[in-house]
LUMLOKE-358751 format. One record per residue (C-alpha): x, z, y; residue number from 1. Coordinates in Angstrom, 3 decimals. Last residue first. Layout:
<nodes>
[node [X, Z, Y], NUM]
...
</nodes>
This chain:
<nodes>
[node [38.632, 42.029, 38.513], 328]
[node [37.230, 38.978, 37.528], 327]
[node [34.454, 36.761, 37.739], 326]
[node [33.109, 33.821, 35.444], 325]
[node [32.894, 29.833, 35.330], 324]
[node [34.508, 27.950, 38.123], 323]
[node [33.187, 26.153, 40.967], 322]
[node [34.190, 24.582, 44.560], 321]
[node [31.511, 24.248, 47.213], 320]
[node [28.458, 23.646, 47.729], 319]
[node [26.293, 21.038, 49.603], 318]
[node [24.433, 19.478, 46.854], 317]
[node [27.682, 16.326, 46.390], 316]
[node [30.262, 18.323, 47.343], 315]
[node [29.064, 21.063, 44.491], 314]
[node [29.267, 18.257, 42.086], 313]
[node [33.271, 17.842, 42.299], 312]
[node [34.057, 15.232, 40.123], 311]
[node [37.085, 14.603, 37.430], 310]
[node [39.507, 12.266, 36.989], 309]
[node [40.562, 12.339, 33.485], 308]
[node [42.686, 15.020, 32.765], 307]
[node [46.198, 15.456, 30.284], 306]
[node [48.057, 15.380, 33.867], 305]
[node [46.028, 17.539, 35.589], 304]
[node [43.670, 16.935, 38.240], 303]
[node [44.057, 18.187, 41.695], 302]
[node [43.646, 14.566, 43.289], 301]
[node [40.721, 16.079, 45.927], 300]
[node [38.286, 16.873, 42.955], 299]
[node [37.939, 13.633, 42.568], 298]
[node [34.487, 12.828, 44.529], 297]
[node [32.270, 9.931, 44.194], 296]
[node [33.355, 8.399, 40.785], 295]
[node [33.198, 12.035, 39.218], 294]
[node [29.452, 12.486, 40.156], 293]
[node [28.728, 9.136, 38.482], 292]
[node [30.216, 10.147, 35.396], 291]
[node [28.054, 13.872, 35.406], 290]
[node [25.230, 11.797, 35.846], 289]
[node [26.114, 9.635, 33.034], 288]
[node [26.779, 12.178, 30.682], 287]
[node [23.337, 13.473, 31.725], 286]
[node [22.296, 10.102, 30.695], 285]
[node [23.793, 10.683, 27.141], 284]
[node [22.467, 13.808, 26.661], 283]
[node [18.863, 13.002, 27.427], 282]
[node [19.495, 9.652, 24.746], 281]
[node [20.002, 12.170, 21.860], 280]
[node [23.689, 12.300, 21.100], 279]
[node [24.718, 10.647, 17.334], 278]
[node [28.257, 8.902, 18.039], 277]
[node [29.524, 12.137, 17.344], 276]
[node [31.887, 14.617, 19.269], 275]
[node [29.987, 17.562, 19.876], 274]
[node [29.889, 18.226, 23.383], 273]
[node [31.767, 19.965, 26.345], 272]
[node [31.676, 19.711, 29.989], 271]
[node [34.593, 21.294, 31.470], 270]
[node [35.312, 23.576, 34.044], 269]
[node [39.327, 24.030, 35.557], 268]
[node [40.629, 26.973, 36.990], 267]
[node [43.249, 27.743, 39.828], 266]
[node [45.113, 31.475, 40.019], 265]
[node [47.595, 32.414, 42.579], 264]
[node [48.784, 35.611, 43.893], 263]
[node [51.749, 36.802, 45.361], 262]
[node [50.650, 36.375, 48.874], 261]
[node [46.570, 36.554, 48.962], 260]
[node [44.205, 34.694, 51.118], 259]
[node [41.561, 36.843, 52.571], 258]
[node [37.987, 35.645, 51.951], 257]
[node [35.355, 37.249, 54.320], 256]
[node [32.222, 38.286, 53.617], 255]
[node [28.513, 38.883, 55.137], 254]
[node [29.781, 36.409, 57.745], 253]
[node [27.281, 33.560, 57.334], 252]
[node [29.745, 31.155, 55.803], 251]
[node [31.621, 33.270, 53.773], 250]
[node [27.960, 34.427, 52.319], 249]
[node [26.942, 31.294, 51.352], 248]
[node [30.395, 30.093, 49.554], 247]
[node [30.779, 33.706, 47.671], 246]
[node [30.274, 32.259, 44.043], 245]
[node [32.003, 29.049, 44.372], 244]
[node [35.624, 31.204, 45.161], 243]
[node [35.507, 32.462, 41.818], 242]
[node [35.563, 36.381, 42.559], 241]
[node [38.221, 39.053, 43.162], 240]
[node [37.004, 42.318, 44.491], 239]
[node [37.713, 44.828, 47.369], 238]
[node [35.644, 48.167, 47.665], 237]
[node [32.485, 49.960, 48.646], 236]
[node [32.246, 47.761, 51.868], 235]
[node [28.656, 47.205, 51.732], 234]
[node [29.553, 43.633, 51.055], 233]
[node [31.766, 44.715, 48.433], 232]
[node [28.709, 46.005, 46.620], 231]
[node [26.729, 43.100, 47.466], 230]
[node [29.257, 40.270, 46.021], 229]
[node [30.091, 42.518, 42.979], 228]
[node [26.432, 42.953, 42.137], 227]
[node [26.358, 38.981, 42.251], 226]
[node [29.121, 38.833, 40.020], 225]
[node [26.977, 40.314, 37.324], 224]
[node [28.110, 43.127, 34.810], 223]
[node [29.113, 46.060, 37.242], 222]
[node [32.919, 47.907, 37.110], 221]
[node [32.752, 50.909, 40.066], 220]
[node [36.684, 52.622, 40.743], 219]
[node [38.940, 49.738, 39.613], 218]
[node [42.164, 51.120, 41.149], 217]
[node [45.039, 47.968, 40.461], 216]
[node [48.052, 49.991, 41.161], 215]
[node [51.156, 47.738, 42.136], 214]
[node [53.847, 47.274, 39.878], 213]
[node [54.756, 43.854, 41.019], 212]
[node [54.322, 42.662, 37.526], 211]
[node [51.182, 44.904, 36.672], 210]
[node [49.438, 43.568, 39.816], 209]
[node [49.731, 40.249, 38.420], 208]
[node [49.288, 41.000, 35.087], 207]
[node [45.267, 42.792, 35.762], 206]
[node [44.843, 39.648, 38.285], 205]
[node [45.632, 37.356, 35.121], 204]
[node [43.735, 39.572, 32.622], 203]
[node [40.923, 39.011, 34.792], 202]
[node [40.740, 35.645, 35.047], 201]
[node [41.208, 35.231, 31.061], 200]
[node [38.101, 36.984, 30.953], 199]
[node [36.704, 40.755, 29.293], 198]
[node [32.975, 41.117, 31.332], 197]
[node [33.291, 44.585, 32.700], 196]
[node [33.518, 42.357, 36.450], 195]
[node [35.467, 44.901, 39.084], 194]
[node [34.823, 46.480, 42.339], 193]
[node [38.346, 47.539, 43.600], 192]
[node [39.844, 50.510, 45.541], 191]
[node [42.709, 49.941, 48.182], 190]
[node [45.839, 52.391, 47.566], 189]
[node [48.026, 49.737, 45.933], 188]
[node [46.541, 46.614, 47.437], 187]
[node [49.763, 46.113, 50.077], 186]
[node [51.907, 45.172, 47.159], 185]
[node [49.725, 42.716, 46.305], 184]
[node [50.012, 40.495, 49.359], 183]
[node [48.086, 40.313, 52.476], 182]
[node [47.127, 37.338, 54.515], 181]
[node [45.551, 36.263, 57.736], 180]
[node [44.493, 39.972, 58.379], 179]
[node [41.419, 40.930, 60.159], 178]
[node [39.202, 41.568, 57.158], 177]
[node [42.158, 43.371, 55.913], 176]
[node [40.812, 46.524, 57.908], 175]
[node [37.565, 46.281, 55.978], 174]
[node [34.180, 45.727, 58.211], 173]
[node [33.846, 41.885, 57.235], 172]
[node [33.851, 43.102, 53.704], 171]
[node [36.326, 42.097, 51.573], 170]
[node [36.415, 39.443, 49.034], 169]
[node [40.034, 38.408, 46.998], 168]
[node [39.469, 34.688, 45.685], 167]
[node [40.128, 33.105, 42.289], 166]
[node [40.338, 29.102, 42.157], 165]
[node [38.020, 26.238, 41.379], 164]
[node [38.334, 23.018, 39.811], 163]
[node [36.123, 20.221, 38.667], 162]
[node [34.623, 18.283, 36.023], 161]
[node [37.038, 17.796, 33.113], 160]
[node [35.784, 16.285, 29.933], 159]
[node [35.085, 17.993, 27.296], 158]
[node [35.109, 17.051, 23.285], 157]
[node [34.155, 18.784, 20.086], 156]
[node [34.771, 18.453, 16.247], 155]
[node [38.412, 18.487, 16.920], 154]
[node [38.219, 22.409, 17.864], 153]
[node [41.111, 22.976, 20.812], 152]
[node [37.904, 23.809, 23.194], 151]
[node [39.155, 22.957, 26.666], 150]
[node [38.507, 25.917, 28.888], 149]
[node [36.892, 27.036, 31.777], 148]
[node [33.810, 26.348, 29.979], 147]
[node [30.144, 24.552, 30.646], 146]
[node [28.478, 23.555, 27.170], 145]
[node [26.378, 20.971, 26.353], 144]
[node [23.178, 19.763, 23.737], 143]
[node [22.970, 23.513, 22.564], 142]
[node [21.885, 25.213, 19.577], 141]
[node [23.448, 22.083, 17.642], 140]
[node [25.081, 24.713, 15.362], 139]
[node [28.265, 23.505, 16.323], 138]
[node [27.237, 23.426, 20.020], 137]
[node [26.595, 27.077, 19.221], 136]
[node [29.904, 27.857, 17.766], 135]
[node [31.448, 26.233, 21.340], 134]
[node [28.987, 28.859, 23.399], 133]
[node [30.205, 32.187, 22.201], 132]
[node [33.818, 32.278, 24.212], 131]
[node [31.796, 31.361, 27.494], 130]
[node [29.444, 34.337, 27.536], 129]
[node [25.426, 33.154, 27.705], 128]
[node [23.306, 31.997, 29.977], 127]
[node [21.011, 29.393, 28.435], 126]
[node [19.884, 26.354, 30.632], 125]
[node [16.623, 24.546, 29.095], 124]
[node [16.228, 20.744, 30.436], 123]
[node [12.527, 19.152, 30.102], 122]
[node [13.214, 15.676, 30.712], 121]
[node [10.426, 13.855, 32.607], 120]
[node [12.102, 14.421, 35.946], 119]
[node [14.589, 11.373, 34.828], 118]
[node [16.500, 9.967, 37.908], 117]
[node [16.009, 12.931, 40.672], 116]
[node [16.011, 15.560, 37.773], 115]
[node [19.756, 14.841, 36.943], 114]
[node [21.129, 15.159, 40.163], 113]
[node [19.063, 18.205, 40.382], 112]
[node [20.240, 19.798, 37.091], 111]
[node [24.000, 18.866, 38.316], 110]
[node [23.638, 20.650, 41.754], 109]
[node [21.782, 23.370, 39.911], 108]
[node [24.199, 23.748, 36.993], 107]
[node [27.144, 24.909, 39.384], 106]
[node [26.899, 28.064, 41.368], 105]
[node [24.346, 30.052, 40.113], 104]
[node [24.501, 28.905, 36.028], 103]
[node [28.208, 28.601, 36.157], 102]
[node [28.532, 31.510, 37.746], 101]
[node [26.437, 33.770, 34.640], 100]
[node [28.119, 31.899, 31.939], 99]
[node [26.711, 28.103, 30.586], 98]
[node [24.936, 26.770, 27.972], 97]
[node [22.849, 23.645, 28.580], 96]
[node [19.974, 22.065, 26.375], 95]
[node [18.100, 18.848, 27.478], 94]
[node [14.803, 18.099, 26.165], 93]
[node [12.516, 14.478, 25.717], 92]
[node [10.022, 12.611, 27.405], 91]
[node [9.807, 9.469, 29.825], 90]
[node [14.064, 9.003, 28.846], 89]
[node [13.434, 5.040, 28.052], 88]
[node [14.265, 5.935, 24.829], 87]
[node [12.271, 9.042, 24.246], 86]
[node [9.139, 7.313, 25.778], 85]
[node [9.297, 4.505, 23.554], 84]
[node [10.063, 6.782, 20.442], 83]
[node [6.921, 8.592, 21.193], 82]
[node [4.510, 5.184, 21.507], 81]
[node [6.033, 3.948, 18.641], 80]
[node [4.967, 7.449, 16.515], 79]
[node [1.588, 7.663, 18.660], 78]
[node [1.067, 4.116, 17.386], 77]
[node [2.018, 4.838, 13.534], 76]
[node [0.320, 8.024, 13.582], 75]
[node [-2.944, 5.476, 15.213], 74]
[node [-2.355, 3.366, 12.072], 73]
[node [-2.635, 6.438, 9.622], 72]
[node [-5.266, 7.957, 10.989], 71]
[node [-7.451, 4.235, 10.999], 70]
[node [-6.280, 4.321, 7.269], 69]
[node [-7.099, 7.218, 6.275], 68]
[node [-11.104, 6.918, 7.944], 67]
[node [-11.163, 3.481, 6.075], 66]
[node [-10.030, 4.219, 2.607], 65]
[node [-12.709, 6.569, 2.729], 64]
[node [-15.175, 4.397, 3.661], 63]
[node [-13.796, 1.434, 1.360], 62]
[node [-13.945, 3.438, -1.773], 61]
[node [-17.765, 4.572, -0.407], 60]
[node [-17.919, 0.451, -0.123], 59]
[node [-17.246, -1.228, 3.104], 58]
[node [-20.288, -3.389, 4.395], 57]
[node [-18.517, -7.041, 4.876], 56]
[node [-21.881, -9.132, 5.715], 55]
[node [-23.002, -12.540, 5.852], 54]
[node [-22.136, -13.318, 2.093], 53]
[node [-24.534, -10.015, 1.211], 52]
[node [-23.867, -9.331, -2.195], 51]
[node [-20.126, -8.666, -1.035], 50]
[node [-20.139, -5.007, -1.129], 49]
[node [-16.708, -4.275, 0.336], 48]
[node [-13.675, -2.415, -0.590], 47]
[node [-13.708, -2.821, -4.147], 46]
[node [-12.085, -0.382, -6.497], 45]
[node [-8.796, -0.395, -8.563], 44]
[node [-6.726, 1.035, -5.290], 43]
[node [-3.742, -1.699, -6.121], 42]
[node [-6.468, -4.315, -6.969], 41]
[node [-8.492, -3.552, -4.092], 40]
[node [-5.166, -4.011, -1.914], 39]
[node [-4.160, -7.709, -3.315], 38]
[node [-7.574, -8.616, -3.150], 37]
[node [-7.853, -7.558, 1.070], 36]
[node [-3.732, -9.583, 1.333], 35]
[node [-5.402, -12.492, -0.328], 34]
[node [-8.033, -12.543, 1.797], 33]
[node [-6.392, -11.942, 4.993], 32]
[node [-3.953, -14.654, 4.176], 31]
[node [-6.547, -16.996, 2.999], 30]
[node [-7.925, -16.445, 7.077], 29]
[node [-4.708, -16.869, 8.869], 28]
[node [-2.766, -14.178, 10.098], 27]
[node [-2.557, -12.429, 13.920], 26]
[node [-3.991, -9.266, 13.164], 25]
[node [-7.001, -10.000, 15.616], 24]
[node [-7.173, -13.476, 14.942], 23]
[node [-7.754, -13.181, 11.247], 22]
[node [-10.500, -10.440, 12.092], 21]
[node [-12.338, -12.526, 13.971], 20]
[node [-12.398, -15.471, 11.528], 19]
[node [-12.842, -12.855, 9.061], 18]
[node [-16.121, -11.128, 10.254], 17]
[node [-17.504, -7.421, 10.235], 16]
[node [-15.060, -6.909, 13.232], 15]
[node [-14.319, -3.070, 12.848], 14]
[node [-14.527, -3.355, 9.145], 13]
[node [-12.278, -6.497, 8.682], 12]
[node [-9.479, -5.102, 10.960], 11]
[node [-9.493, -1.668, 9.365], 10]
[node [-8.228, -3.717, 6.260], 9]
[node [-6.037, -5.803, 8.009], 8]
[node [-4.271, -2.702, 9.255], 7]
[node [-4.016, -1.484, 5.900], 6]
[node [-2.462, -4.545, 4.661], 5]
[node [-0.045, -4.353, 7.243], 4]
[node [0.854, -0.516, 7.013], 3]
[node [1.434, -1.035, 3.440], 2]
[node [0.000, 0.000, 0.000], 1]
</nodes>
């Protein structure tokens, strides 16, 4: 039994007449006829009473068959119909992992380039820590990944986006507030507000003041970066933070960044992916947003040498440079 034969089938009972039916699947009258014997013999009943030459009244084999069939063609149209819409990106689902910054400070300036050309993709961002993300791209949990760095597993791929570098925040009240610079040394009796969340980042600051023997005084550690931002604000303490994360307030006054002698600490995000030939179309055109974004701004030529040249969305929505995670 095929989808053809059914679908002259339903033909015949809807139009009660072969010439009519013929046209409407496209096949020549014997053909219809041979394909309607060819499916009572396969069933073992007729289909239609045919004591009436000027009628085609389907038999209760031929109801039955009927009310299948007609759910079986329109499954086979919604099916089409589906796969259209997936492939010319009118439906489908995006899946993003990325840490807490990431998720402020980067995603929506990609998310929005995205949305402008397909707003029919439903995209789900999960915030989650960056060293559990790769084992869920494995696990196809996720369609991409945002990281700070390259994943050395074979099975996956990134692509560099942009850079960002670590920033000492004061408030606009501190005495350093004033200064141009200040180097470590000078930090010894200042207190900080640090990230708890373990990092690469902060095991650099955490070496850097161990190597000029300078005390590092963590004296309130808080789980977001944007409790940082407030509690420095308030001038409870000095803090180091991607420099993406404290754009908005820099630029209003509620902070200040003060450059720091001594230290020096530049990150790179990537996109990451399984590598397979096999991505859903959604993750394909967001590959091609992200492509398009690199084309317009390279990340002012501070690629390097192993990277491709990468983009800088946050130029694009208005931001400004991004990394993944704070540190303390």
């Amino acid at each position: 039994m095929e989808l053809m034969q059914l679908e002259m089938f339903v033909a015949m009972v809807e139009e009660d007449n072969f010439h009519k039916a013929a046209e409407r699947v496209c096949r020549t009258q014997p053909a219809l006829s041979m394909a309607l014997r060819k499916l009572e013999e396969e069933i073992g009943a007729p289909l239609f009473d045919r004591s009436n030459r000027n009628a085609y009244t389907p038999t209760d084999t031929g109801e039955v068959l009927y009310k299948y069939a007609k759910n079986l063609l329109d499954l086979r149209d919604e099916t089409i119909s589906a796969l259209e819409q997936v492939h010319s990106l009118q439906s489908g689902s995006l899946r993003i992992g990325a840490n807490e910054s990431t998720c402020l400070y980067l995603l929506p300036g990609l998310v929005l380039a995205f949305h402008e050309q397909h707003p029919r993709i439903k995209i789900e961002v999960y915030r989650k820590p960056s060293a559990r993300l790769p084992q869920d791209l494995r696990q196809r949990n996720l369609d991409f990944a945002i990281l700070s760095f390259p994943p050395e597993d074979s099975d996956l791929e990134a692509t560099p986006i942009m850079h960002d570098e670590m920033v000492l925040i004061v408030s606009p009240q501190h005495r350093l507030a004033r200064r141009e610079r200040v180097h470590i040394k000078e930090m010894g009796a200042e207190s900080f507000i640090g990230h708890n969340v373990k990092s690469r980042s902060r095991k650099k600051v955490v070496d850097v003041f161990r190597r000029f023997q300078t005390p590092l005084n963590i004296t309130i550690e808080i789980d977001t970066i944007e409790s940082i931002k407030k509690f420095v604000a308030m001038n409870l303490g000095l803090g180091f933070v991607p420099r993406m994360c404290v754009q908005e307030e820099v630029s209003r006054g509620a902070l200040v960044v003060v450059p720091v002698d001594g230290f020096s600490h530049e990150r790179t995000l990537w996109v990451v992916r399984r590598r397979t030939d096999a991505h859903s179309h959604a993750t394909k055109a967001f590959m091609q947003i992200i492509e398009q974004l690199a084309e317009k701004s390279l990340l002012n030529g501070r690629a390097t040498e192993n990277e491709q040249a990468p983009c800088d969305p946050a130029r694009i929505d208005g931001d400004a440079e991004a990394m993944p995670g704070a540190i303390n």
